[in-house]
C-alpha angles and dihedrals in degrees: 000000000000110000112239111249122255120260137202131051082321100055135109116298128028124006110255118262081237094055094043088053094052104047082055092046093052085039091055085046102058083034090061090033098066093042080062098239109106128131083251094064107039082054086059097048093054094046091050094040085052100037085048096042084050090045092238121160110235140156121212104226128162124066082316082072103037085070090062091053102046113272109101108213120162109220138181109226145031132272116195136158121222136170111250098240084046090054091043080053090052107046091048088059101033123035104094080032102090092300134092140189118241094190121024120259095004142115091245108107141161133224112229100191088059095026086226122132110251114200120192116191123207126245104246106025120098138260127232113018086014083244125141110269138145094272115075139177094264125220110271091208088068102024118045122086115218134232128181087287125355134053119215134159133274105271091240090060099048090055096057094047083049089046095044100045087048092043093050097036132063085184080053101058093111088074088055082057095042082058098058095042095046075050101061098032099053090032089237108203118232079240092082091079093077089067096051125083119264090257100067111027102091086057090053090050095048093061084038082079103035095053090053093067114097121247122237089219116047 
């Protein structure tokens, strides 16, 4: 039986103008990304300048992260975690301001300088299916370790929080994959399960060891 040909931008024959458009755009994107000058990032550096001038606690979380452990990912939006009376502070200064909510009453905003979603997720709720579990958002203020000028999570938390949001979430199963990569490109030791909680340290030790075996392709 002879198979009907694909149609659409992917079918046989040229590649679409759309398509075409597309591959240069994202190509522009990572290109600006690691330059450090993406609309990602700009929107990072205007969230951090205002939470420290405010004197706010915060953790940057997210691919944004993944670059200060080890794994380099370009992204297109911004990860941070707030306290919800912090974020409740924020948003009464600043929405109007150059923010907006996406969704009412939520910590899912947009940047309107940089035109880039900002999502703030709040200390004590739970990653993944949003469902309670042993692994929390914890509070940045006691929490997050501090560089010149930026404030991120000890890498065993944001595993977890990595581990426990692909473990509870089909939709989530791209974090499962952040944690292998950020395995392989930082060498992380198996060692490294001993400082995660008991939830999720079965799942760490399963991509361990697929991340160990050799690609093909490389």
């Amino acid at each position: 039986m002879r198979q009907a040909t694909p149609s659409g931008p992917w079918g046989a024959g040229a590649v679409g103008a759309d398509v075409e458009r597309r591959f240069l755009a994202g190509l522009s994107y990572c290109a600006r990304f690691f330059m450090g000058e993406s609309d990602a990032q700009a929107a990072l550096f205007r969230l951090t300048a205002i939470l420290e001038a405010e004197g706010i606690p915060y953790a940057i979380i997210g691919a944004l992260a993944l670059n200060a452990y080890g794994h380099r990912r370009a992204t297109v939006d911004v990860d941070v975690i707030l306290r919800e009376e912090d974020l409740a502070r924020f948003k009464d200064k600043y929405l109007g301001r150059g923010y907006a909510e996406r969704v009412a009453g939520t910590g899912k905003l947009t940047d309107l300088v940089n035109d880039v979603k900002v999502d703030v997720l709040s200390a004590g709720r739970f990653p993944g299916d949003g469902r309670p579990k042993p692994v929390a958002f914890p509070d940045p203020a006691t929490t997050a370790i501090r560089g010149e000028r930026f404030a991120l999570l000890p890498l065993p938390r944001f595993l977890e929080l990595k581990l426990a949001s692909g473990m509870t979430a089909p939709h989530r199963l791209h974090d499962l994959a952040d944690v292998l990569d950020l395995i392989r490109s930082a060498r992380l030791p198996a060692e490294t399960a001993a400082d995660l909680h008991p939830y999720v340290r079965d799942k760490f030790r399963e991509l361990w060891t697929a991340a160990q075996t050799a690609d093909p392709y490389e």
